[in-house]
N, C-alpha and C positions, 0 to 999 in steps of 0.2 A: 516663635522661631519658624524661618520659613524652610518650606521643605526641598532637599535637593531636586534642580533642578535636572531631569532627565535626558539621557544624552542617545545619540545613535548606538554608540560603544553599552549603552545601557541596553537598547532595542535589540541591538545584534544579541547580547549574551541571554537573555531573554528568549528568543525567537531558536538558539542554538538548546536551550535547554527544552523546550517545548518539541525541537522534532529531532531531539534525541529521545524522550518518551514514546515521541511515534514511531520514530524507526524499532524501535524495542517491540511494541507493540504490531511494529507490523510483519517481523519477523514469525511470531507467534499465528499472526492471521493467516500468514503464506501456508505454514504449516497446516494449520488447520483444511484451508483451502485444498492445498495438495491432496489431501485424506479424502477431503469431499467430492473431487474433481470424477465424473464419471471421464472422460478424455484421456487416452492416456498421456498424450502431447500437452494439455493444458495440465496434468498433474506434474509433467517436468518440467512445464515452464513455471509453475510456481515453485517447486522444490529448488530450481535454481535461481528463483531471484529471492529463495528466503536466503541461500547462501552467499550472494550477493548482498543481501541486507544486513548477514551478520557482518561483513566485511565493511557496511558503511557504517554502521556502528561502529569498527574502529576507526575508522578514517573521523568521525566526528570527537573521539577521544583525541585524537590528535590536534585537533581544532580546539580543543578547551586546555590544551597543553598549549600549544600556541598563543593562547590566550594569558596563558598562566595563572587560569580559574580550572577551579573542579569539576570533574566530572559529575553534573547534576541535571536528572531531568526535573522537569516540572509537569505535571498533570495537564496531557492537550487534551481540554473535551473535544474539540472537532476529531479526533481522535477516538476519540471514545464512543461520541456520534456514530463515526462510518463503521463501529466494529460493532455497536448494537445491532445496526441497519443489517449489518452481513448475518449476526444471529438468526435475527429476523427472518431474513429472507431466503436462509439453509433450513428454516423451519416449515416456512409456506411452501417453498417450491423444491424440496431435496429428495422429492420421489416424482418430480416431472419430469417432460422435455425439454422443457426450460431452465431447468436446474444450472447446466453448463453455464449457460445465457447470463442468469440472474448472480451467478457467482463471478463470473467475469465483468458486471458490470459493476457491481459490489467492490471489486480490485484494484479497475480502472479508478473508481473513485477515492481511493486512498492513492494511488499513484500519482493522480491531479493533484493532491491534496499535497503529495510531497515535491511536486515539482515546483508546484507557486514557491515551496516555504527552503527551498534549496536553492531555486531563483534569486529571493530577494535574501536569502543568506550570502550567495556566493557576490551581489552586488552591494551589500553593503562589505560587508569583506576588502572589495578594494577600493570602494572610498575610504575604508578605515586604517588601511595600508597594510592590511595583513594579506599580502602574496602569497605565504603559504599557507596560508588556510582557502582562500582560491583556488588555487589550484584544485586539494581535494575536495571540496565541495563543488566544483566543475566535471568531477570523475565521477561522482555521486551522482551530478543531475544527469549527466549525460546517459548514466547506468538507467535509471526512471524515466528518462526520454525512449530509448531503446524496447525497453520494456513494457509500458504503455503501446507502442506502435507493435511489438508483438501482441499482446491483449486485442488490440485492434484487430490487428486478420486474423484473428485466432476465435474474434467473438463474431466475425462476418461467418464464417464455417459453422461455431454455435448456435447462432439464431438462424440459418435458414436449418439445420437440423430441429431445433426448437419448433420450426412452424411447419416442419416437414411431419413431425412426432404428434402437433398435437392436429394434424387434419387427416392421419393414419387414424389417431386415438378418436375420434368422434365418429370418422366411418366406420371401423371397427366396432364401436361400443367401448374399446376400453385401450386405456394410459398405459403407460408403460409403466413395469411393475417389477420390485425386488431389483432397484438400484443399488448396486455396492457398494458399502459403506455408507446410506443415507442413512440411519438410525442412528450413525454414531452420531448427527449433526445435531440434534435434538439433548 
């Protein structure tokens, strides 16, 4: 017997459950982020776009309403990938100058990460003729376009402080030291 043949409507639902996972997950990362952020401007700007991410988590419930499928994620390792990478890299660097730096680049990357998979949601969407799932999934990328371009001037200020921190830190003999809250990042 041959096996059903897979369809766009198969792709979309698919792709819908994968970055409902992420957005789940990255809700959690923001937070985390927020906690880690020595900034206190980059610590609101992720504390507000966790809240905005709780907020497209339901927009995407409504999109599997829509759909008249259930609400179900599926396990996105690329997902999984970028939130190793962010452990990682809150371990190496969460008592540098670059700390700021390394976590905003760590954010941006799941940001990219949601815009591709919001992109090509929001355009299969209306080839498949679902307008109102369009729509909010155009509210959604547009929220991750916004927000990336915050991350952006937000991480041009990080990294020349980053390179400002670590050519103080080498004339001086020493780093900067007793970052708050970098222990908990560990």
């Amino acid at each position: 017997m041959a096996a059903k043949q897979k369809t766009l409507e198969d792709a979309f639902y698919e792709t819908l459950k994968d970055v409902f996972y992420a957005e789940k997950q990255s809700v959690r990362a923001l937070k985390k982020s927020a906690k880690n952020a020595e900034s206190d401007e980059l610590r609101q700007a992720f504390e507000t776009h966790a809240d905005e991410s709780a907020n497209q988590v339901e927009r995407l419930q409504q999109v599997f309403e829509i759909l008249g499928k259930p609400a179900r994620s599926k396990t996105c390792e690329a997902m999984q990938g970028l939130s190793a990478e962010m452990e990682e890299d809150l371990g190496d660097f969460g008592e540098t100058p670059a700390a700021d730096a390394v976590l905003i680049a760590s954010a941006q990357a799941i940001e990219h990460y949601e815009i591709a998979r919001y992109g090509t949601l929001r355009t299969w969407a209306g080839q498949l003729g679902h307008q109102d799932a369009v729509k909010l999934l155009e509210d959604t990328l547009r929220e991750e376009k916004k927000t990336d371009e915050l991350l952006t001037q937000l991480a041009e200020r990080a990294n020349s402080q980053a390179d400002q921190g670590e050519s103080e830190g080498v004339e001086s003999g020493s780093g900067r030291s007793g970052a708050r809250g970098r222990a908990k990042a560990k």
